[in-house]
N, C-alpha and C positions, 0 to 999 in steps of 0.2 A: 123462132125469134131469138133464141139465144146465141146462136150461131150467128144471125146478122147479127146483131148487139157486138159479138166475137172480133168478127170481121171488119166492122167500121172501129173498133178499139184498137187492131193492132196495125190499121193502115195510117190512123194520126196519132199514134202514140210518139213518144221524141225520146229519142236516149240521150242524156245527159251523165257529166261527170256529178255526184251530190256533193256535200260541204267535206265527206269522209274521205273525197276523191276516187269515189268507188263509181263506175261505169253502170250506169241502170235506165229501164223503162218507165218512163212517168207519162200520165193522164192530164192535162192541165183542165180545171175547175171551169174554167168557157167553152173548150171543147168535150170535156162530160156534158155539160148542158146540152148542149148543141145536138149529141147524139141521144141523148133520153127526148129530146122534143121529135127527134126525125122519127123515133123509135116507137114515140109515146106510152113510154115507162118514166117511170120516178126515177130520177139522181139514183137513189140509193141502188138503183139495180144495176145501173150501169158502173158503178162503186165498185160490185160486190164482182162482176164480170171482169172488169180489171183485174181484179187481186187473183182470182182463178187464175188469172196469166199469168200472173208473175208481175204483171203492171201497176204499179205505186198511182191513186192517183196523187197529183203533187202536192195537197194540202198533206198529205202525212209522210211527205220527206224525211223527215228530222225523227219518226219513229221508228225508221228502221238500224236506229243502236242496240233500239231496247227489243224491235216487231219483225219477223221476216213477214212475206207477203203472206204465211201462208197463216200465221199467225193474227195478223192483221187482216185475214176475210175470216178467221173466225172471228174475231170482233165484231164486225160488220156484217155477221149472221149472229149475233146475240141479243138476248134481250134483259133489260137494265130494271126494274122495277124501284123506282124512288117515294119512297113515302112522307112527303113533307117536301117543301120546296121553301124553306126559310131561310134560316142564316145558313144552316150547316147542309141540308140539303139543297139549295140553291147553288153555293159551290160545285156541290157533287155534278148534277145536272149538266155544269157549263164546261168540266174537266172530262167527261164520259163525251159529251159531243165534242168536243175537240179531239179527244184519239178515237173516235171512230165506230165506240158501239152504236149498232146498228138501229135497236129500236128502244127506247124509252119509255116506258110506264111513267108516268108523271101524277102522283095523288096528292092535293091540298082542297081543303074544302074554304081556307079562308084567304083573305082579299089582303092587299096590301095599305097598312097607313103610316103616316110621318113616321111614328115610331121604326119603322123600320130601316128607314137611311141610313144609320148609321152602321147597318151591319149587314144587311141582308142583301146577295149581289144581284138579283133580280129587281131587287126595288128601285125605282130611278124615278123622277118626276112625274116622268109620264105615264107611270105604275101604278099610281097613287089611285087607290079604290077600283085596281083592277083584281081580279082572280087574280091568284098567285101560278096557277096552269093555265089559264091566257098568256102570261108575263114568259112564262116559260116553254111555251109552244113558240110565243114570235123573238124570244132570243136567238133559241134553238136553229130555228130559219135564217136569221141574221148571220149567226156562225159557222152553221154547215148545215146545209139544205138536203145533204143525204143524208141524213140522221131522221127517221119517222120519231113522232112523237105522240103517242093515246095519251090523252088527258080524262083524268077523272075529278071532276070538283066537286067530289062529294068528303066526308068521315068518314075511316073505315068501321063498321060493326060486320057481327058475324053473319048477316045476311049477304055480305056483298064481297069481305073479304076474298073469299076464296075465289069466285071470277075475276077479281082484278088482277091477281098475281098470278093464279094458272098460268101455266106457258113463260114464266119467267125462268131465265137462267141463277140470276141473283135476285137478292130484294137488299135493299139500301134503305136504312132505318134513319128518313134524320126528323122523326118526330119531336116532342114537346112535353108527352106525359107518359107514365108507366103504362096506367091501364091500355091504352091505345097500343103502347110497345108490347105487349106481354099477349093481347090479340093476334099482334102481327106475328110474334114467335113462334104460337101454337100454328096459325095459321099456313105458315110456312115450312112447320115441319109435317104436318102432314101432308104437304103439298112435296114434302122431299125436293126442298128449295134452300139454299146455303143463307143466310142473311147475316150481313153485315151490320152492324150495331156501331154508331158513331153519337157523340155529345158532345159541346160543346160547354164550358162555365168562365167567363172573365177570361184570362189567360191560357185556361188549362184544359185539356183534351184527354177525349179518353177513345178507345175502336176497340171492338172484339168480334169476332165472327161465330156465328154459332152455325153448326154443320148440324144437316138431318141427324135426330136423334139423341142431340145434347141438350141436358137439360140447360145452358143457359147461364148457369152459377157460377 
């Protein structure tokens, strides 16, 4: 299968000059479709089958300043774990499917209301008293449909922790309280999982990463 997959990728792929005026192979986003339906695979595999070649599909043109391709299929074999999908993790969520990681862990146990307009980029009218991992499963969709996304709409406690993040490359902290953050830390380090640690307050921001085996301080 991978091989056709292969073979229908490099017979309509289109070489173009990009905005860098550098000569490359791009995938355009109707003809991935087109070939994951003939295929009957997910977007994302026909994604990940491009980038094996060297082929951009064209939504992540403009990454390749910062992404080679081969860079960019590690992305798109990664997996993203998000613990909170609010103000600050709601961001995260829409800036990770935009460059391309692959699959998404998405954890909020609570719902969206007014209060949240003003800040939170998931919330939008039509949000309103929905799960905040509903909200964020059909963004996700709306913005890049290769992007898988597991939704968990539960609280993390230590019963369930550790299946949710297993198999994560990162975990992405944009919870709301200590004790929940201090769970997920322990949680993660025994899982020999890297977690990024992000807050928000008024104007002012804070990010630390804690790598396997740091206490955190």
């Amino acid at each position: 299968m991978s091989s056709d997959i292969q073979d229908r990728i490099r017979e309509r792929a289109k070489k173009i000059t990009d905005p860098a005026g550098r000569e490359t192979e791009i995938l355009e986003d109707r003809t991935a479709g087109e070939i994951a339906w003939q295929c009957g695979v997910a977007l994302h595999e026909i994604y990940r089958e491009a980038l094996k070649l060297g082929v951009y599909p064209y939504r992540y043109i403009r990454n390749m300043d910062i992404l080679s391709a081969a860079e960019q299929f590690r992305l798109a074999e990664s997996r993203v774990a998000v613990v909170g999908a609010g103000g600050l993790g709601g961001q995260v969520i829409l800036l990770l499917a935009r460059l391309g990681v692959g699959t998404l862990i998405v954890v909020d146990c609570d719902r969206f209301d007014e209060t949240n307009l003003n800040r939170q980029a998931l919330c939008v009218g039509e949000t309103l008293g929905e799960p905040k991992t509903r909200a964020a499963v059909e963004a996700v969709a709306a913005i890049n449909p290769g992007i898988r996304v597991i939704a968990h709409p539960v609280r993390i406690d230590a019963c369930v922790i550790d299946g949710i993040l297993a198999g994560s490359d990162v975990v992405v902290d944009g919870l709301d309280n200590v004790p929940d953050r201090l769970l997920m830390q322990e949680a993660a380090g025994r899982l020999g999982i890297p977690m990024v640690h992000g807050a928000l307050a008024g104007f002012e921001g804070r990010i630390m990463t804690i790598l396997p085996g740091d206490a955190g301080v």
